[in-house]
N, C-alpha and C positions, 0 to 999 in steps of 0.2 A: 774482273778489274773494273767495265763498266758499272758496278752496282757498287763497288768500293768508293769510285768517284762522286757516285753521286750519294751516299751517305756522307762523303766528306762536306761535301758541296753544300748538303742539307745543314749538317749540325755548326760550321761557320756560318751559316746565314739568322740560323737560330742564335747564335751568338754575339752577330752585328745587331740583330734585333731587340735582345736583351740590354746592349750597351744603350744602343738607343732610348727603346724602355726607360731605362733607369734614367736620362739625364733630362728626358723629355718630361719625365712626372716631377724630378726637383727642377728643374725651369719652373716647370706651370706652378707646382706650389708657390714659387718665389714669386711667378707672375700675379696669381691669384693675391697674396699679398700686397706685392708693390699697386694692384691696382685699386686693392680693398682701399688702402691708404690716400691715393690719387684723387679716388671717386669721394673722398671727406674732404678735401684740401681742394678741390677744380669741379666747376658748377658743370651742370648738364648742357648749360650752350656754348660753355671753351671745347667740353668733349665733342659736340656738335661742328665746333668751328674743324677742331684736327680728324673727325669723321668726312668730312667736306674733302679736305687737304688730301686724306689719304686715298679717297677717289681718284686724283690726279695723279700723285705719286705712283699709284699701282698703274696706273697708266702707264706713264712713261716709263715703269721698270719692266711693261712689255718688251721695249725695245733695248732690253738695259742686258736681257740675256739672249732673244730671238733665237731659242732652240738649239746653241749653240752648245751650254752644259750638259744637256742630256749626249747629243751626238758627240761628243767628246768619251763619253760612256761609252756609247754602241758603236763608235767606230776605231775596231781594236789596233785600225794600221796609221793610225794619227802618230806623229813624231815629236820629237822636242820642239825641231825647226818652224812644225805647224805650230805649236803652243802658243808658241815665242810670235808668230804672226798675229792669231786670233788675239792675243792679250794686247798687242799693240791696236789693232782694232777697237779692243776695249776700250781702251784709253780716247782714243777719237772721239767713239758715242758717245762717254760719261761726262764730255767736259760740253758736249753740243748737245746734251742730253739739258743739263745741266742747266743751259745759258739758255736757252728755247722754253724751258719750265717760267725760268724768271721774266723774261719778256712773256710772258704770257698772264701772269698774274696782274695786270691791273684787268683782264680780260674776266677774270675768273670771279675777283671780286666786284666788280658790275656786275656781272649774271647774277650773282646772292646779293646784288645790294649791303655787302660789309668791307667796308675798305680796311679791315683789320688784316684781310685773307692776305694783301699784296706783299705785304713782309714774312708773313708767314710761309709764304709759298716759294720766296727769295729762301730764306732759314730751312725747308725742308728739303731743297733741292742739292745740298751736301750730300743728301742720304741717295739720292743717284748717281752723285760721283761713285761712292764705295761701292754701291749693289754692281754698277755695272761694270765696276775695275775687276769688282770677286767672280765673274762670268767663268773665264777659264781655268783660276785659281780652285773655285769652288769645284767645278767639272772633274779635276785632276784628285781632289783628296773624294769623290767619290768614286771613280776608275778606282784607283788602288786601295780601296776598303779601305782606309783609315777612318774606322768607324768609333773607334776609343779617343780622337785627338779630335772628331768631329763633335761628338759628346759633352767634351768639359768645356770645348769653343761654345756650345751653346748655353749652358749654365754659366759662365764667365761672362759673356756678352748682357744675356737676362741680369745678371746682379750687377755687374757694374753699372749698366744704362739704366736700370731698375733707381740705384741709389741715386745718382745724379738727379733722374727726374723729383724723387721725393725731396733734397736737397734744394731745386729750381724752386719748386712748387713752396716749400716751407721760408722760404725768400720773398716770396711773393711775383715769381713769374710768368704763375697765370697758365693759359696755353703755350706757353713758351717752353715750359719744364715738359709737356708732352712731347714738341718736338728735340727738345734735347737727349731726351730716352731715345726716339728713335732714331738721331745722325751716332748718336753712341752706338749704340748697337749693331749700326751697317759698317762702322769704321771698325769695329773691332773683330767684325767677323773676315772684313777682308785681310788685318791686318795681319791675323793669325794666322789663316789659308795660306799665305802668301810667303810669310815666316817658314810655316809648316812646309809648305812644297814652292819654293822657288823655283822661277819662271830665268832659264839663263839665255837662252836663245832666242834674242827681239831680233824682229824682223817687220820691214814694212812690205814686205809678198805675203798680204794674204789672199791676195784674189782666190788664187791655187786653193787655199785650203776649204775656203769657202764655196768654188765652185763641186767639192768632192762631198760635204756635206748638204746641199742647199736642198736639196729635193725631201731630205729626212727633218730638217730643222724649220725648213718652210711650214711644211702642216704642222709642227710641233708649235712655232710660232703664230699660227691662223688660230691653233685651237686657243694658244692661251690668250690670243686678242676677243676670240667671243668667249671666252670664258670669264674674263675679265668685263668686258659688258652683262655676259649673265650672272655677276658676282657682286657690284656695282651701280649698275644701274636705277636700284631700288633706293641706295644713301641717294644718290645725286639727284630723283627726282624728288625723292622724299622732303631734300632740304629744300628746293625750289616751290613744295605744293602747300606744304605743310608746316617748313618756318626749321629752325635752327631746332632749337629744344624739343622738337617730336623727331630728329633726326639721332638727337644726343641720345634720347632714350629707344628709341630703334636700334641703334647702332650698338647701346651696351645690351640688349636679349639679343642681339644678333652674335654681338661675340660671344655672349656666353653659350649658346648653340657650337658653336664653333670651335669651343676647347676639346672635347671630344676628337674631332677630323683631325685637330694637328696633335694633340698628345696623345692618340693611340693611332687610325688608319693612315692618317699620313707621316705616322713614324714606319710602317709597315711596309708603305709606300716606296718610302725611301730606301729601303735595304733593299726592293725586286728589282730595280733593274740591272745594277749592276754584279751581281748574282743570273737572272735571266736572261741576259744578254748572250752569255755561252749555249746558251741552247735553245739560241732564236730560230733554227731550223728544224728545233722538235716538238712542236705543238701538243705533244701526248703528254712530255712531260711538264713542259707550263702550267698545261691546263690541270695535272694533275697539281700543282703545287697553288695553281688556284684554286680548285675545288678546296684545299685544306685551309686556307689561310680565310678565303672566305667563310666558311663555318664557322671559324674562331671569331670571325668581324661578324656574324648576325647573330652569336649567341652575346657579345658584348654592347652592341646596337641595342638588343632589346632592353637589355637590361637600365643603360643608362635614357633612354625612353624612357621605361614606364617612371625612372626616379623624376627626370627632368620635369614629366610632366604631372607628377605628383604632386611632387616640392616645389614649384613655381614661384611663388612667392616666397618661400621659408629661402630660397637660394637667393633669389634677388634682394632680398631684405640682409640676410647675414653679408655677403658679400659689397654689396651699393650703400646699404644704407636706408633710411623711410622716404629719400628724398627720389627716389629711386621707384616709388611706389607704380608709375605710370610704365612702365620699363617691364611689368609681372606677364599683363595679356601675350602681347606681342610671342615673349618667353616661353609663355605655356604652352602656345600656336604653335612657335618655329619648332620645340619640342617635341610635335609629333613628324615632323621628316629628318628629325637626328639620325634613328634606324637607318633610313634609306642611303641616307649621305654616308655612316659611316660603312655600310658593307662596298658603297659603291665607289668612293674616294680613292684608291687604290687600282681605279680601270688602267688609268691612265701608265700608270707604269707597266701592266701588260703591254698594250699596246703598244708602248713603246720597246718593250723587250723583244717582241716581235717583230718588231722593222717596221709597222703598221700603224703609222703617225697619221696616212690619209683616212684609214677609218675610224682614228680619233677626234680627225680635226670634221668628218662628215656629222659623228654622234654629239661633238658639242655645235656645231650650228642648229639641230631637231632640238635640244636642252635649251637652249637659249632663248629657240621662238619659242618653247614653253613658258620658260621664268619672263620674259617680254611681256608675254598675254597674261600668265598671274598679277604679276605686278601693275598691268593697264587696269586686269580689272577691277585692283585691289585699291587702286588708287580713286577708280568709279565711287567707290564706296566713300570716302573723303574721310578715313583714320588710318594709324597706325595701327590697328587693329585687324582692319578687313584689309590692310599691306601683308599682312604677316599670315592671313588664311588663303591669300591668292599664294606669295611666295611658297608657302609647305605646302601646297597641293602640287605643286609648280615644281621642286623637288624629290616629289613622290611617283612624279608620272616620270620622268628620268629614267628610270628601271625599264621602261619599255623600250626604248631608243637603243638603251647600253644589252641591255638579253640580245638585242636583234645585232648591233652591231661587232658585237664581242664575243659572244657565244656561238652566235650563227653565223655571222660571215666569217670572223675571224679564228674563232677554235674548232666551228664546224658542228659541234653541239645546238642538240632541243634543247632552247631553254626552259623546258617542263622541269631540266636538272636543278631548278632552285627551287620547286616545290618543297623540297628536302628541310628548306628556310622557314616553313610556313608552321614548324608546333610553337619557335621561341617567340616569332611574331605576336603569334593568339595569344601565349601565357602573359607577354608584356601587355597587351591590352584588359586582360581579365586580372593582371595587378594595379592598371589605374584605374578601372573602376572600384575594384576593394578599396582601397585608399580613400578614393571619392565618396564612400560609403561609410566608412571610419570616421573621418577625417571629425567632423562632432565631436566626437568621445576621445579625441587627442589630448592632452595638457595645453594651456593655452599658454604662449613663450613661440618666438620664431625657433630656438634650438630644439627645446624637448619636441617641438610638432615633427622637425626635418626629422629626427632622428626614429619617431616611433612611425613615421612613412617611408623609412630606409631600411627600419627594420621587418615592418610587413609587407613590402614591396621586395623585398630579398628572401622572405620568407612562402611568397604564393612564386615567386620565380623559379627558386630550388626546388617546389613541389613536382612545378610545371614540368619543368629538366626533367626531375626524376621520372615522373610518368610519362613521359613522352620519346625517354631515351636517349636523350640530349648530352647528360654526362660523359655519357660514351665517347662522344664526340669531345667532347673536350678535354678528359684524361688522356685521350688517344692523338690530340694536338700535342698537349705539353711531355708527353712521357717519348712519342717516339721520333 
């Protein structure tokens, strides 16, 4: 009976993950679009200006959830009555959240010397009402798997906020159409959550519920406050060191680093906990179901490595535009700790499924004085250039901190167990040198270049796999 359960257990989680999968690759495609479009229609110092904005923003969406969605997941003896409490809470933060944003904005635009920021920062501060109303709303459809109704909410949200901004933007509103994309999209994701699983039982007792969580959502909220500075830190001084428009074009290779994390390992992500959460008492099998998921995340890590950093340019170009040209370096840099980030993006829901939010929130303050000292050094250097060789060292050394705090204190494992990681590693590297070597005798065209470095770059990868035995490993993900 136990092994029946847990192949039940397995093959719905394989199936929350494929829902996800699929809505998370037509979002990005839509997003990759709506932004193709944005980045011709909105100069690199309006995206500059909403790169600034969204600094702050993630800031205050620190406290817009403070650890409460997750533990809403892992603590199975939460009630309607609690719900109904926390979401009244909600409501308190989102609107003091809110009003403390905009009284802060003429602050904000004096530090950058742009008194554009102060209305802006008035106009983005809706999108904290929503994020922080969706805290318990959103907690609730991930408790009871509704992983098919979380799916179309995010492709429905991407395309409506999508159109509107192009809509703004084709009017002529500037940076304005970016923030309308994003109050669209925080309203409609709560509105739907909300729709979807209503909340009947308001209550203003929440002390109670808060006091039964606090110990679990405290270090879940400490992590994501220095995680948020080690995620951050580099737009904010970037814009103060180095000016508007070296932030605008930082900021687009930075996200385009970043589609990876959120449309494959932090789709991943998202399906462990509340799936692992049932068997936070059994460390053999966690850890077994990490061992698998992470082989699946370093064989797909390498691979979008060696392309990212093949294609650097050929991506930046098709996607931005030539205007965009300054935006290649940075890209081809952060490029080389895509790998690291995407096997290791997914810690965090461990740990969390484990009850183990303090060795989370211990391993991101060691990551953080990392990317701190990248980023000081990077900034020593005076480009966005030598920002972006301090940052991806800075995320590469990451892997030591998480082996030591994840592996060994927390599952008990040598982390010698990820050597195992190390043939797909080598092969991605020994595809961007070919590339780099080729690269000459390419077609000259941004498209035919991308495609004949996607093509030889998938072609020394599958060799690599093959001889090194890697397939194995990856028939033996998808098939059982």
């Amino acid at each position: 009976m136990k092994n029946k359960l847990r192949g039940s257990g397995r093959v719905s989680m394989r199936r929350a993950a494929a829902i996800q999968f699929a809505s998370k690759y037509v979002s990005l495609g839509a997003q990759l679009v709506i932004t193709a479009v944005l980045a011709r229609l909105i100069s690199p110092e309006e995206f500059g200006l909403l790169a600034i904005i969204t600094v702050f923003t993630a800031f205050f969406s620190l406290f817009s959830d403070m650890g409460i969605g997750v533990a809403i997941v892992q603590f199975r003896d939460l009630g309607e009555r609690d719900f109904g409490a926390l979401f009244v809470f909600s409501a308190l933060i989102a609107f003091a959240l809110a009003g403390l944003f905009c009284a802060l904005s003429p602050a904000v635009a004096a530090f950058y010397g742009e008194p554009s920021l102060m209305p802006l920062c008035c106009a983005a501060s809706l999108s904290l009402v929503f994020s922080t109303l969706n805290m318990v709303p959103n907690g609730l459809m991930l408790r009871e798997r509704r992983f098919g109704s979380i799916g179309l909410r995010l492709v429905v949200a991407t395309a409506v906020s999508g159109v509107a901004a192009i809509a703004s933007a084709f009017f002529g509103a500037g940076v304005y159409s970016l923030i309308v994309q994003v109050v669209t999209s925080s309203a409609i994701v709560f509105i739907w959550n909300y729709t979807m699983r209503p909340i009947g039982r308001l209550s203003i007792h929440f002390v109670a519920p808060l006091r039964r969580i606090i110990s679990y959502s405290g270090y879940q909220f400490g992590f994501s406050a220095i995680n948020y500075f080690a995620r951050n830190l580099d737009t904010l001084l970037i814009g103060k060191a180095l000016g508007v428009v070296a932030v605008g074009n930082y900021d687009k290779a930075y996200k385009l680093t970043g589609y990876p994390l959120s449309s494959f390992s932090s789709v991943v992500a998202s399906v462990v906990q509340p799936y692992m959460a049932e068997h936070q008492d059994n460390k053999d099998v966690v850890f077994a179901y990490w061992m698998k998921i992470e082989k699946g995340l370093s064989l797909a890590g390498a691979c979008i490595m060696a392309v990212f950093v093949s294609a650097a340019a050929e991506i930046v170009g098709l996607f931005y535009g030539s205007q965009w040209g300054a935006a290649i370096p940075p890209f081809a840099i952060l490029s080389f700790s895509v790998y690291f980030q995407v096997v290791w993006n997914p810690s965090g829901a461990f740990f969390q499924s484990l009850g183990r939010t303090d060795l989370m929130f211990k391993a991101g303050v060691v990551n953080t004085l990392l990317t701190i000292s990248g980023l000081l050094v990077g900034l020593a250097g005076g480009s966005i250039v030598s920002v972006s060789v301090g940052i991806a060292v800075a995320y590469c050394l990451h892997s030591i901190s998480l082996c030591w705090f994840l592996l060994w204190k927390c599952f008990g494992v040598k982390p010698a167990k990820l050597l195992s990681f190390l043939p797909e590693f080598a092969t991605a590297l020994v595809a961007i040198v070919a590339c780099e070597f080729a690269s000459p005798y390419f077609p000259a065209g941004m498209f035919p270049s991308f495609c004949c470095k996607v093509l030889l770059a998938g072609a020394v990868l599958l060799l690599g796999f093959g001889l090194t035995g890697q397939l194995s490993h990856l028939r033996a993900l998808l098939c059982r």
